[in-house]
C-alpha positions in Angstrom: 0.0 0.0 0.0 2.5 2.2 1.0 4.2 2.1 -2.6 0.9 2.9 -4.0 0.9 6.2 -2.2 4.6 7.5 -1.5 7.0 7.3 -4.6 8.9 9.6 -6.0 7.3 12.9 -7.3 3.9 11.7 -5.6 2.8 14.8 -3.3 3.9 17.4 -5.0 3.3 20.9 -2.5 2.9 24.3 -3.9 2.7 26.8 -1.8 0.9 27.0 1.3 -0.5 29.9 3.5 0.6 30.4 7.1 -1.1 30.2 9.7 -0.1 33.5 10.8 -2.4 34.2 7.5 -5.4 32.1 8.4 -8.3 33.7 10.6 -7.6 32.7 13.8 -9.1 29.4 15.3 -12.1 30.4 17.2 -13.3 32.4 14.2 -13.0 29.8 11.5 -15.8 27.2 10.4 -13.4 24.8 8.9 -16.0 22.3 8.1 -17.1 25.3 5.6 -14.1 25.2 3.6 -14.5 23.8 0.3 -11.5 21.5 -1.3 -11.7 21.4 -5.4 -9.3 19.6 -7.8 -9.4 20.0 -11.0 -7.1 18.6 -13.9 -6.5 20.7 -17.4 -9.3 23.3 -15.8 -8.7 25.4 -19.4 -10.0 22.6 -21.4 -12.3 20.7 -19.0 -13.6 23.4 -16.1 -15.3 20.4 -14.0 -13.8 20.0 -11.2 -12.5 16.3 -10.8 -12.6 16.3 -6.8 -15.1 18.4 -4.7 -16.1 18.5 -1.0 -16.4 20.5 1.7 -14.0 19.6 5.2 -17.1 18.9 6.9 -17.5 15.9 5.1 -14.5 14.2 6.1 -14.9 11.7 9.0 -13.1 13.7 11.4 -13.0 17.3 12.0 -9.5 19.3 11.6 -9.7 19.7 15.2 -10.3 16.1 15.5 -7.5 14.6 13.6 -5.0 17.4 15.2 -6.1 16.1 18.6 -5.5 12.1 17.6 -2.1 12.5 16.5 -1.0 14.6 18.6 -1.3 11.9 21.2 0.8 9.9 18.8 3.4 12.7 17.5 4.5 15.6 18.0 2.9 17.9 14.9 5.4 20.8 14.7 4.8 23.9 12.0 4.8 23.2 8.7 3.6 19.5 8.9 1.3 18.2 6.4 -1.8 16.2 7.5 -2.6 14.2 4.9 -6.2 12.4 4.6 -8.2 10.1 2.8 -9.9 11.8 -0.5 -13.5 12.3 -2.0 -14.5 10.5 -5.2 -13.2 11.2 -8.0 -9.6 9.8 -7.8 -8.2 8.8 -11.1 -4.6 8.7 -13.1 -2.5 11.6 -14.5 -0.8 11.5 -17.6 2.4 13.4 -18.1 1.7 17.1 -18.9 -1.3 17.5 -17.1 -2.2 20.5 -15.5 -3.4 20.3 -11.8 -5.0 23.0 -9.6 -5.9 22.5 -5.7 -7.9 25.4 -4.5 -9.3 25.1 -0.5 -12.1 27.9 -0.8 -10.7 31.0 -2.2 -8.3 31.2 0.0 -5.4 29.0 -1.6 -4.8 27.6 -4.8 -1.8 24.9 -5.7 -0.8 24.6 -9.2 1.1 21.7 -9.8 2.1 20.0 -13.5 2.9 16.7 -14.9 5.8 16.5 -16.7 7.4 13.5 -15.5 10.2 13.8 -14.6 11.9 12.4 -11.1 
């Protein structure tokens, strides 16, 4: 399994906003924020992946206070989760763009390379 999911080039990160830039905790709905994916938006504007936070499993606050009985999460860690339907292959030079609300977008391409 783990193969499937961690090999070279496989979790590409753009750029990610601070939390120093985020809306501070008490004042945030997470479960309101809405995660779309899309893949060669230009030529095909539906988004691949969908969903709002709130229909994960666990709540942000949730899965912070699980691992953090486990590890230590320290700034800058990734949490990384399951994901809605809509999971499918990438062929070299395509375009993909991660947007959580309108807060963040992630641009990311193909090209595959190492």
């Amino acid at each position: 399994w783990d193969f499937a999911k961690g090999f070279d080039a496989s979790a590409p990160c753009g750029p990610i906003l601070p939390v120093s830039e985020m809306p501070s905790p008490g004042t945030m709905d997470w479960g309101k924020m809405k995660l779309r994916l899309t893949v060669n938006e230009d030529a095909n504007p539906i988004p691949k992946q969908e969903a709002l936070l709130s229909d994960m499993v666990w709540s942000v606050e949730e899965m912070k206070h699980i691992l953090n009985q486990y590890v230590r999460l320290q700034p800058g860690d990734l949490i990384m989760t399951g994901t809605p339907a809509g999971v499918g292959p990438l062929q070299i030079g395509d375009h993909v763009k991660i947007t959580c609300s309108s807060t963040s977008t992630t641009n990311n391409a193909n090209t595959g390379d190492d």
